[in-house]
C-alpha positions as protocol buffer text, in pm:
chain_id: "A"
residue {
  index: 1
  type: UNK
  ca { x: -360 y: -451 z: -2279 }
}
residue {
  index: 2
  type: UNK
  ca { x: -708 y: -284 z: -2440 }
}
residue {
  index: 3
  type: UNK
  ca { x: -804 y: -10 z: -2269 }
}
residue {
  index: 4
  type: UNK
  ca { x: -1128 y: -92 z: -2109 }
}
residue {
  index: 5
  type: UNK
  ca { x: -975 y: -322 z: -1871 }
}
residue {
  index: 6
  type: UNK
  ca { x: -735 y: -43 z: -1787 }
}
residue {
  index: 7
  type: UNK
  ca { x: -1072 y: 186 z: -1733 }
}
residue {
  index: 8
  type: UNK
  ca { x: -1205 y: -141 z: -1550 }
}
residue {
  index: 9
  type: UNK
  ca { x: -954 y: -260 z: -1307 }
}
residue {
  index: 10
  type: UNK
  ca { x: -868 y: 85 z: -1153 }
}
residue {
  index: 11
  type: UNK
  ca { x: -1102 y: 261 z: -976 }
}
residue {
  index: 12
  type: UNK
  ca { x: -904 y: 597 z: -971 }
}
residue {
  index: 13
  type: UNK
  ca { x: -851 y: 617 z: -1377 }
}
residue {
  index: 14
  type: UNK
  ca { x: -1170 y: 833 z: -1459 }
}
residue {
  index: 15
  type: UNK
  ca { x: -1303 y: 831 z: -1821 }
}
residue {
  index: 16
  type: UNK
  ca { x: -1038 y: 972 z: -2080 }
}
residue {
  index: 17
  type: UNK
  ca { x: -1072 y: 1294 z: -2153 }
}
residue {
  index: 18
  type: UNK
  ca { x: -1076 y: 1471 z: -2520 }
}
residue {
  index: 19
  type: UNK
  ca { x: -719 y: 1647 z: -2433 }
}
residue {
  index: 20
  type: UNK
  ca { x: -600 y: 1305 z: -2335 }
}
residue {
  index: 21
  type: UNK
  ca { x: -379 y: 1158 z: -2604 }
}
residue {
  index: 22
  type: UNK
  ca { x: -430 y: 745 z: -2641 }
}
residue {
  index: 23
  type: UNK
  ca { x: -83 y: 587 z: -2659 }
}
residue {
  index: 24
  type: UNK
  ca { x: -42 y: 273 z: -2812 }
}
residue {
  index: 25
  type: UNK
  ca { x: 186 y: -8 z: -2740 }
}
residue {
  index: 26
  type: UNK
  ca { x: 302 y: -274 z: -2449 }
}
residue {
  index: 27
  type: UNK
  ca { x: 93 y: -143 z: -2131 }
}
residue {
  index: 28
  type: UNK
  ca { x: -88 y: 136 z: -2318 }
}
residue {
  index: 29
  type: UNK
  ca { x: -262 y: 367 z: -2080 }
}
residue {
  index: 30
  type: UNK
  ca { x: -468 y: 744 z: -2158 }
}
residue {
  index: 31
  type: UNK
  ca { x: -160 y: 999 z: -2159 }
}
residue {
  index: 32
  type: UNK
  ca { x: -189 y: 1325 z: -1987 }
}
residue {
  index: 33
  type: UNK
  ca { x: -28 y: 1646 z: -2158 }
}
residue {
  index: 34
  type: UNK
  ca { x: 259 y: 1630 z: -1972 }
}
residue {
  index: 35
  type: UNK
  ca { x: 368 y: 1298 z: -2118 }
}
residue {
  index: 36
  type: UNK
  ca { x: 277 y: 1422 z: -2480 }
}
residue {
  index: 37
  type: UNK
  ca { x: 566 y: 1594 z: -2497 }
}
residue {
  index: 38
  type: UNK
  ca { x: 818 y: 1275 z: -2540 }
}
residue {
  index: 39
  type: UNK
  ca { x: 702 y: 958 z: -2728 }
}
residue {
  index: 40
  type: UNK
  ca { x: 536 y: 669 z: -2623 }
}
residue {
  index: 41
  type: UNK
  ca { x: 810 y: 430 z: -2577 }
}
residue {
  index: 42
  type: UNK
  ca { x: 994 y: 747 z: -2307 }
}
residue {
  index: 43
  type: UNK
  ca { x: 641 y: 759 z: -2186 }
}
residue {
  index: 44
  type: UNK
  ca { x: 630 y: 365 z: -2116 }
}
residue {
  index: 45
  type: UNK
  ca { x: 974 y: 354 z: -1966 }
}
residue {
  index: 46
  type: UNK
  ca { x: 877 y: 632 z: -1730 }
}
residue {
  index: 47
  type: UNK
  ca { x: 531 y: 453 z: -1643 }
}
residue {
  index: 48
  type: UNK
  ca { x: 747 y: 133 z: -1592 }
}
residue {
  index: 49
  type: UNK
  ca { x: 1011 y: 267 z: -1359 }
}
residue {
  index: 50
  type: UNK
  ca { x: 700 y: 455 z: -1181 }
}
residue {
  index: 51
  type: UNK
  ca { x: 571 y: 125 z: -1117 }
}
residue {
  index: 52
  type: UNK
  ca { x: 891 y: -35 z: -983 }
}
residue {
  index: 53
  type: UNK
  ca { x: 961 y: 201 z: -746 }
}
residue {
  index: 54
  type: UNK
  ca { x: 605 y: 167 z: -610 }
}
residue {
  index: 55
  type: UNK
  ca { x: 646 y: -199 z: -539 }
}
residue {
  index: 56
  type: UNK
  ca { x: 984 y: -102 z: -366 }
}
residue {
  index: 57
  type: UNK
  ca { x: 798 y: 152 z: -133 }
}
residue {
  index: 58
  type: UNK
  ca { x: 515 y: -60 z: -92 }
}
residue {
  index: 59
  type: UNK
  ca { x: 766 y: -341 z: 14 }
}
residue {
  index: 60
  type: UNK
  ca { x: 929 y: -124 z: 266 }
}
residue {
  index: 61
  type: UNK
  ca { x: 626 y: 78 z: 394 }
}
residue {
  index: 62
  type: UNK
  ca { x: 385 y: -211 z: 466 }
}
residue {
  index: 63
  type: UNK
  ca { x: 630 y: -395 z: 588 }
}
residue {
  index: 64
  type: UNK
  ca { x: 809 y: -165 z: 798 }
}
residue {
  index: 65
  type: UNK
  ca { x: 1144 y: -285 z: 672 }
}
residue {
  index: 66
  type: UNK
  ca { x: 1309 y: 19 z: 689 }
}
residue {
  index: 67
  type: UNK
  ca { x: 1250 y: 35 z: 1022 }
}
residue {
  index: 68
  type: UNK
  ca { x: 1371 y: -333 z: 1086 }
}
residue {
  index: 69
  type: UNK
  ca { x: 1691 y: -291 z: 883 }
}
residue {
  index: 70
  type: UNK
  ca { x: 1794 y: 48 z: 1070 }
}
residue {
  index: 71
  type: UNK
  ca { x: 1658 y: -87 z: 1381 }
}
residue {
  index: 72
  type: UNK
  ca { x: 1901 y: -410 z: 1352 }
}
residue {
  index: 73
  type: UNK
  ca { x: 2176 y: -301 z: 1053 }
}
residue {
  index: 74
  type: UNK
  ca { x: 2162 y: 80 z: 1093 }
}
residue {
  index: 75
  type: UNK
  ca { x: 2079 y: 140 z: 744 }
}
residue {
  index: 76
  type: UNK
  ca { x: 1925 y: 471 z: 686 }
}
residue {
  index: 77
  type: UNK
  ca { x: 1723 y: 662 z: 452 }
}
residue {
  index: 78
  type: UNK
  ca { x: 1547 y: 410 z: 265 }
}
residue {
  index: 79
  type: UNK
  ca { x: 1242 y: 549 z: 236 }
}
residue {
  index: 80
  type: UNK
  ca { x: 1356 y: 909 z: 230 }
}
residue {
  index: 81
  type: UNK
  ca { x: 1478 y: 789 z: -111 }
}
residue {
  index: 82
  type: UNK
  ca { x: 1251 y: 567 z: -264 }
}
residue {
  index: 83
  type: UNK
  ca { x: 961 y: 761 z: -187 }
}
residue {
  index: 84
  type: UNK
  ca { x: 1045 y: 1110 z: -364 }
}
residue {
  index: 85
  type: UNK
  ca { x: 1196 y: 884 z: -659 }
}
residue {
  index: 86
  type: UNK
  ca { x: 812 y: 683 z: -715 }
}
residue {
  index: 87
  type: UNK
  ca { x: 638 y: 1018 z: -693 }
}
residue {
  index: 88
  type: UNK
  ca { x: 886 y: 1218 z: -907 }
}
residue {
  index: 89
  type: UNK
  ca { x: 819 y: 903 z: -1191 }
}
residue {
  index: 90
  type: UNK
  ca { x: 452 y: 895 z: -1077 }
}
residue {
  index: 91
  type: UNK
  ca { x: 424 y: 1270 z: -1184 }
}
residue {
  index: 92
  type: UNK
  ca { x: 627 y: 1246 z: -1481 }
}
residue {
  index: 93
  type: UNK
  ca { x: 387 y: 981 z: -1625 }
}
residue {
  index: 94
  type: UNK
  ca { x: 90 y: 1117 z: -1516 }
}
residue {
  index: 95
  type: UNK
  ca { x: -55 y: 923 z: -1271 }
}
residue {
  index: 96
  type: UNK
  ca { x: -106 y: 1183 z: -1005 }
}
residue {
  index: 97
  type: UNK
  ca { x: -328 y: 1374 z: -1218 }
}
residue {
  index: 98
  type: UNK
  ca { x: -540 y: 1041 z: -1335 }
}
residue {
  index: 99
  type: UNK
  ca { x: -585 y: 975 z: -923 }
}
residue {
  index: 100
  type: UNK
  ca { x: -725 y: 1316 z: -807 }
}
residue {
  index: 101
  type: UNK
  ca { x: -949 y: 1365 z: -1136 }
}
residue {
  index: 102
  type: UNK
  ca { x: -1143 y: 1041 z: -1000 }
}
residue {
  index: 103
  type: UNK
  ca { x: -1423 y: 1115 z: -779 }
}
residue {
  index: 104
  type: UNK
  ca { x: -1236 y: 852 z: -527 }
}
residue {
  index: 105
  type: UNK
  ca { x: -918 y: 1029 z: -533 }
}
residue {
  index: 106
  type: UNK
  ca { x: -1079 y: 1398 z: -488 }
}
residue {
  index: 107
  type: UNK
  ca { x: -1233 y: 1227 z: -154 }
}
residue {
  index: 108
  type: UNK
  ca { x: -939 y: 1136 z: -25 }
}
residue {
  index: 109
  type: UNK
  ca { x: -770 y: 1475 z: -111 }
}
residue {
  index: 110
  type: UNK
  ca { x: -1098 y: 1706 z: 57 }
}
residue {
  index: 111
  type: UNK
  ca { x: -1068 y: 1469 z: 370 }
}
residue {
  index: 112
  type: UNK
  ca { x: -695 y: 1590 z: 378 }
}
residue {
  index: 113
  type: UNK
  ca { x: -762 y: 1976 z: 331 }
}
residue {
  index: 114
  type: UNK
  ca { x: -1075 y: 1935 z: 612 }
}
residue {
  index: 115
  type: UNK
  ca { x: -807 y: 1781 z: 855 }
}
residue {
  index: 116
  type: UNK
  ca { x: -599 y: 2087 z: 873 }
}
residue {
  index: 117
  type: UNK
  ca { x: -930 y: 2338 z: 975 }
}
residue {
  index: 118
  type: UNK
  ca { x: -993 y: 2017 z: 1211 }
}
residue {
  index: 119
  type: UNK
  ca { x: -662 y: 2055 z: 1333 }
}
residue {
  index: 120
  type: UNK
  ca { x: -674 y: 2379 z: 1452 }
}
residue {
  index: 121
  type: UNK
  ca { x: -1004 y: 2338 z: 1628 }
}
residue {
  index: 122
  type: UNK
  ca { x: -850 y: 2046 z: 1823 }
}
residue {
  index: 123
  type: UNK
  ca { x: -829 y: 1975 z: 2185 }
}
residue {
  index: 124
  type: UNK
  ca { x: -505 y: 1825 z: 2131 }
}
residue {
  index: 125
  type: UNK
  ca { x: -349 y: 2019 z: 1855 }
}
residue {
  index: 126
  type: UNK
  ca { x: -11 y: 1833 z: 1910 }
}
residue {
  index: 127
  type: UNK
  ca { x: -141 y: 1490 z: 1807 }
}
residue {
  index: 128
  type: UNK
  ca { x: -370 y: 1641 z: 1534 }
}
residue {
  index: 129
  type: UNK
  ca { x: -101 y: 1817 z: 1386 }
}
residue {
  index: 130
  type: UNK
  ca { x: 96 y: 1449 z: 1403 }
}
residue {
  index: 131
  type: UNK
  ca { x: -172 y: 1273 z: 1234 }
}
residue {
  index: 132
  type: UNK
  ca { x: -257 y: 1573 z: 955 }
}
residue {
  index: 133
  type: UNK
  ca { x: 143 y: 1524 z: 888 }
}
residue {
  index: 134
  type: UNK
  ca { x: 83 y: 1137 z: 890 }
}
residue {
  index: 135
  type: UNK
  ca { x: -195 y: 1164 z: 630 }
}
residue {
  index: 136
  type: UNK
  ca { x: -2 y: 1413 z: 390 }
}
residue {
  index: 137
  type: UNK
  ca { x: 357 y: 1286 z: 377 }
}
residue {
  index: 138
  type: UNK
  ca { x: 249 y: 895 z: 390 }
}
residue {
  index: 139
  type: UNK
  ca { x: -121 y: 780 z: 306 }
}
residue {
  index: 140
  type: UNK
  ca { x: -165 y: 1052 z: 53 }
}
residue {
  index: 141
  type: UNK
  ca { x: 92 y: 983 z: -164 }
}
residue {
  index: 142
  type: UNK
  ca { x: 4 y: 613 z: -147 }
}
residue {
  index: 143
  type: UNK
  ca { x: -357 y: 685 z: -277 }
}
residue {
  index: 144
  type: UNK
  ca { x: -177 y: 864 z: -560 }
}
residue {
  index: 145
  type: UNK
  ca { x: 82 y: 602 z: -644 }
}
residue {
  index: 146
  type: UNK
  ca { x: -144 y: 304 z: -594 }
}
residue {
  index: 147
  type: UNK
  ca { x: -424 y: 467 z: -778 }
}
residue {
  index: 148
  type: UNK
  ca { x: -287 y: 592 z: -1068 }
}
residue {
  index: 149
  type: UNK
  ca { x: 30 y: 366 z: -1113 }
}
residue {
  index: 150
  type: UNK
  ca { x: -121 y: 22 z: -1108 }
}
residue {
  index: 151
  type: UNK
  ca { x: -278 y: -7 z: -1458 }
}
residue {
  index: 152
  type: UNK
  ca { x: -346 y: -404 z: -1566 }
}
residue {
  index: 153
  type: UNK
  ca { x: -430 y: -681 z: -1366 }
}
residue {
  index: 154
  type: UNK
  ca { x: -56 y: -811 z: -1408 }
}
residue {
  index: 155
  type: UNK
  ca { x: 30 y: -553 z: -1238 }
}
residue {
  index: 156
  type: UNK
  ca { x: -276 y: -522 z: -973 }
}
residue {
  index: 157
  type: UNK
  ca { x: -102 y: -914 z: -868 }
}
residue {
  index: 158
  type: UNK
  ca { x: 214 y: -800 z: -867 }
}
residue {
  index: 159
  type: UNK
  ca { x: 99 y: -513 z: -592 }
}
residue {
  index: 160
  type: UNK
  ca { x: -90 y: -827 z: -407 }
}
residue {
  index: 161
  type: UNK
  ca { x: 198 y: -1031 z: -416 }
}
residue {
  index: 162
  type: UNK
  ca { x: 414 y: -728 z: -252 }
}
residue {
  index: 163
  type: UNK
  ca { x: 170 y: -666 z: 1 }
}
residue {
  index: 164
  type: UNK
  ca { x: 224 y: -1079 z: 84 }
}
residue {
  index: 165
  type: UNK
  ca { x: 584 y: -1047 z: 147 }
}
residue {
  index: 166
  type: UNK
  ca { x: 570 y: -758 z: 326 }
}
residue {
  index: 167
  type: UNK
  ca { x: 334 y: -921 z: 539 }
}
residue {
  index: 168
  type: UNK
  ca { x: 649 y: -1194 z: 610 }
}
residue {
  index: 169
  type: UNK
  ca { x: 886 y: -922 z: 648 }
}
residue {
  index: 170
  type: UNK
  ca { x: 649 y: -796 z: 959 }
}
residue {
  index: 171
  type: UNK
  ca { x: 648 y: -1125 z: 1087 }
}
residue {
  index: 172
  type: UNK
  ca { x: 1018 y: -1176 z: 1051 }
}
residue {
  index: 173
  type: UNK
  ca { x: 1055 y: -799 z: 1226 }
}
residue {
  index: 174
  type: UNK
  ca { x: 987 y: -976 z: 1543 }
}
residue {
  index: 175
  type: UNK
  ca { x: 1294 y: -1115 z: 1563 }
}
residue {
  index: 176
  type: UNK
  ca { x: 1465 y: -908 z: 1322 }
}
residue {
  index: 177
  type: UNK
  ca { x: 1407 y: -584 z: 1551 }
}
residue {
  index: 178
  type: UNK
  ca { x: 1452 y: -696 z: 1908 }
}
residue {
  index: 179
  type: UNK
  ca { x: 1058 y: -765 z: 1996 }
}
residue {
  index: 180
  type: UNK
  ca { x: 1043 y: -921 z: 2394 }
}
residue {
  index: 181
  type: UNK
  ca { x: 725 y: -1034 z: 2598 }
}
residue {
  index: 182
  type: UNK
  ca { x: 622 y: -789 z: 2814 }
}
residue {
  index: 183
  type: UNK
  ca { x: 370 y: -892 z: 3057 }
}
residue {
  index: 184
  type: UNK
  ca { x: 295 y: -1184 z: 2860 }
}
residue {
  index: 185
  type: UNK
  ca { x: 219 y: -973 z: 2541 }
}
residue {
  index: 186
  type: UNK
  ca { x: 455 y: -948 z: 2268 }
}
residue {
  index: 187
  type: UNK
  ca { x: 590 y: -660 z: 2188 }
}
residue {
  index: 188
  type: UNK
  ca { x: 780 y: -478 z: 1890 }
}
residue {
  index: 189
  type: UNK
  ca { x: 1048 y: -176 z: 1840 }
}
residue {
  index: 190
  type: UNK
  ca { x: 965 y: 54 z: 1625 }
}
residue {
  index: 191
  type: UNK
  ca { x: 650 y: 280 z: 1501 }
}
residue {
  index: 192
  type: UNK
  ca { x: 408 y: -38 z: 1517 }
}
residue {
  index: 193
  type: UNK
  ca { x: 599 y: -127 z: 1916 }
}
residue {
  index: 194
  type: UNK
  ca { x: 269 y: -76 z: 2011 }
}
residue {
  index: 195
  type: UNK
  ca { x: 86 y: -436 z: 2013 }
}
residue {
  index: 196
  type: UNK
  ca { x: -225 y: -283 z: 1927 }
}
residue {
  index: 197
  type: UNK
  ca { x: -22 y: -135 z: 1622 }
}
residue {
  index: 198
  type: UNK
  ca { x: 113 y: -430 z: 1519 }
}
residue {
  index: 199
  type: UNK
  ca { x: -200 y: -643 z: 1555 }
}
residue {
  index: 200
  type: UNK
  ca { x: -395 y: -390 z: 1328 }
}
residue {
  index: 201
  type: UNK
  ca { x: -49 y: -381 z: 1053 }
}
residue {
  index: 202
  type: UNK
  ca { x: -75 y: -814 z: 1075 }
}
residue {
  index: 203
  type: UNK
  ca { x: -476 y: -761 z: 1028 }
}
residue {
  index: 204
  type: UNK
  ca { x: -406 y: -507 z: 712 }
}
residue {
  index: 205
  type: UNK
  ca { x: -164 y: -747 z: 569 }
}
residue {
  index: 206
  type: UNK
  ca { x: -317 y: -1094 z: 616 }
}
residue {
  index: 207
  type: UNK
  ca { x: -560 y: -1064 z: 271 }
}
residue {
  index: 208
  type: UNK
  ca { x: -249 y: -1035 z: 80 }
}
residue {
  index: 209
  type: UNK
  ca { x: -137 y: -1363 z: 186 }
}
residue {
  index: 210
  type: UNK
  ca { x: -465 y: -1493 z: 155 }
}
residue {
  index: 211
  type: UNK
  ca { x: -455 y: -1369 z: -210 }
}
residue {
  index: 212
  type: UNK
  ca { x: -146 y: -1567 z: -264 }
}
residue {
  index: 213
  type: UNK
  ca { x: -348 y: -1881 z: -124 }
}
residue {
  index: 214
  type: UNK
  ca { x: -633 y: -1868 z: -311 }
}
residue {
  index: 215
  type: UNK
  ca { x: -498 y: -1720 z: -670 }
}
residue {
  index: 216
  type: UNK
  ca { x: -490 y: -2000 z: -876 }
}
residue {
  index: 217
  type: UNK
  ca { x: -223 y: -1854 z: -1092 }
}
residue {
  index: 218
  type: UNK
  ca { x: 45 y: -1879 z: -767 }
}
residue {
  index: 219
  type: UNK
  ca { x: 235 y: -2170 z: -759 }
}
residue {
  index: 220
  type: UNK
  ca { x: 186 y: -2448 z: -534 }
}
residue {
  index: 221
  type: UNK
  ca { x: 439 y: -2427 z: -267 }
}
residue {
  index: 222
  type: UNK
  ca { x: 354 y: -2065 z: -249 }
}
residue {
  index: 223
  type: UNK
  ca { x: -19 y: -2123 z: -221 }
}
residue {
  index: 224
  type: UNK
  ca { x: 106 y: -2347 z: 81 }
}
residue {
  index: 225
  type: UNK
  ca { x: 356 y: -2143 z: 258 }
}
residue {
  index: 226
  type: UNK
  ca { x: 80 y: -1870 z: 240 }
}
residue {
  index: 227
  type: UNK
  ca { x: -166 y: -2028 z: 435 }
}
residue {
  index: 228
  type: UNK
  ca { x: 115 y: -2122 z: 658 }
}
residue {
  index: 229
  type: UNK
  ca { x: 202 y: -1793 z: 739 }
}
residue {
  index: 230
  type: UNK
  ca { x: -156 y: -1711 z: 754 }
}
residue {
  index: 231
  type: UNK
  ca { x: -224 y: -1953 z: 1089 }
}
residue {
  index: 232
  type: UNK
  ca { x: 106 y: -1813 z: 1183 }
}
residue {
  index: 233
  type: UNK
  ca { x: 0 y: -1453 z: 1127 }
}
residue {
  index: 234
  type: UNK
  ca { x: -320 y: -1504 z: 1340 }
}
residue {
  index: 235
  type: UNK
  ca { x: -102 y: -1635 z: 1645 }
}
residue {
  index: 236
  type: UNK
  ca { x: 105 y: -1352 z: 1674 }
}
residue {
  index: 237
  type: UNK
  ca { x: -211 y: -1113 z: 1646 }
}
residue {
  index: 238
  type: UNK
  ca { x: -380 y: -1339 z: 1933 }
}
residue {
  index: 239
  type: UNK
  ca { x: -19 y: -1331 z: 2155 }
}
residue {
  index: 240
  type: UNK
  ca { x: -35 y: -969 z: 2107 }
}
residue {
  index: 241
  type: UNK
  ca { x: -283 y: -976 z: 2355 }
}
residue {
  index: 242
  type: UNK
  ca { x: -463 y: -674 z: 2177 }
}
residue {
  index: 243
  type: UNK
  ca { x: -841 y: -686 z: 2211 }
}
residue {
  index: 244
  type: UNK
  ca { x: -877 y: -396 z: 1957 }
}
residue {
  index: 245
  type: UNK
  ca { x: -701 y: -641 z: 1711 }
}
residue {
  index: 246
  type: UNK
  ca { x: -908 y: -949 z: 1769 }
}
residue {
  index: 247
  type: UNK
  ca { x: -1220 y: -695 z: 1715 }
}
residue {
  index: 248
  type: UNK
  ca { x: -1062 y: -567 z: 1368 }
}
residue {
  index: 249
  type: UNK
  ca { x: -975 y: -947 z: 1325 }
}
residue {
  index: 250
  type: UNK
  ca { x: -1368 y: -1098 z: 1381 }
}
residue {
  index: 251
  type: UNK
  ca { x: -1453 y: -808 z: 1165 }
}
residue {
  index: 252
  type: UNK
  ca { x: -1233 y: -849 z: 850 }
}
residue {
  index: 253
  type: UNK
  ca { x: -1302 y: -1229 z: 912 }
}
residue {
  index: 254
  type: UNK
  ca { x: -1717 y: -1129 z: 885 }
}
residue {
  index: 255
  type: UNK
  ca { x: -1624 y: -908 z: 603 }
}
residue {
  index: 256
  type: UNK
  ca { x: -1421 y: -1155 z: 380 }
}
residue {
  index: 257
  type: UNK
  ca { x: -1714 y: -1442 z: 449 }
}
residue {
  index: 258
  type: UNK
  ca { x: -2016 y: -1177 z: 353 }
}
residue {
  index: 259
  type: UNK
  ca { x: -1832 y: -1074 z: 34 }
}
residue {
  index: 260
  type: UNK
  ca { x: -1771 y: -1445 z: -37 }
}
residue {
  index: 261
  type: UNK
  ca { x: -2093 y: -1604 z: -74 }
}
residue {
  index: 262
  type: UNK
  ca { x: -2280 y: -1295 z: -290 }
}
């Protein structure tokens, strides 16, 4: 892997830095300090685990599968686990530093630090609190893993191809976790019982799968399955009955076609 593509592909990684150290070999990536201080193979085993384990949290986030397996099996802890362990490796290797040097990751971090003033200003200081705590313990530290972990496109389709089967395991959740029609709407256990929740998780997931469809690197029968799942995917957003989901839905439908044809 040559280094511009690494520079390329990932919006986070910045230009390297004179105090950044170049280390050669299979996925070679700009090392920070902290990594100087074992060699580069240490340095590329660290990077690799840091990567596994973010395709294992990834897998479980998105898709709410620890959720669905302690909802239904009563298995615990999954993400209390896996979620220290990918940003314990993340740090190790340097990728949280490469995320919040970018301009895109110091963005993410200011909107962060504003939401606690915000907080405290609130009408409802109970929910803000909620969602400051929602933004720090979960989305944060997925800016900082995705952004700085992922560095080649092998490993940007790996991430897609994650996202896709976590989109199945949140279809597969309503059975898995004990979803009923309510009303006529379908419903789900869980964080996402909401059905406007789940509509807008299906709508967040459904480009992976269409990523999977349209790569033409995927293998046939996967390429098929995925738009399978796709038509399926947009019937259980429509039996939600959720009319802020068919509006994200119409939009991300515009969106995809505008992108498209420029």
């Amino acid at each position: 892997m040559i280094q511009s593509e690494v520079l390329h592909l990932n919006p986070f990684v910045k230009q390297p830095q004179p105090m950044w150290a170049p280390v050669r070999g299979a996925g070679a990536i700009d090392v920070p300090p902290i990594a100087n201080l074992v060699n580069s193979e240490d340095y590329d085993m660290v990077r690799r685990m840091a990567f596994a384990l973010l395709l294992v949290v990834v897998f479980l986030r998105f898709g709410y599968l620890h959720e669905t397996l302690y909802l239904s099996f009563g298995i615990p802890y999954l993400m209390l686990v896996s979620q220290p362990l990918a940003m314990l490796t993340a740090f190790m290797c340097g990728a949280l530093g490469r995320t919040f040097q970018s301009q895109v990751g110091k963005m993410f971090l200011m909107y962060g630090i504003w939401m606690i003033p915000c907080t405290v200003f609130s009408s409802w200081i109970g929910g803000s609190v909620e969602q400051t705590k929602i933004y720090w313990l979960y989305f944060l530290p997925f800016v900082a893993l995705i952004g700085g972990v992922i560095a080649s496109l092998k490993e940007l389709r790996a991430f897609m191809y994650t996202g896709a089967f976590a989109a199945v395991a949140v279809m597969a959740a309503r059975k898995l976790a004990g979803s009923t029609e309510e009303n006529g709407r379908m419903v789900h256990q869980g964080s996402i019982g909401n059905s406007n929740d789940y509509a807008a998780v299906l709508v967040f997931l459904l480009p992976f799968l269409g990523f999977a469809a349209i790569n033409k690197k995927t293998p046939t029968v996967i390429r098929l399955a995925s738009a399978g799942l796709i038509i399926y995917g947009l019937f259980l957003i429509l039996s939600t009955g959720s009319r802020a989901g068919l509006i994200a839905l119409a939009a991300m439908i515009a969106f995809v076609f505008f992108f498209a044809s420029n």
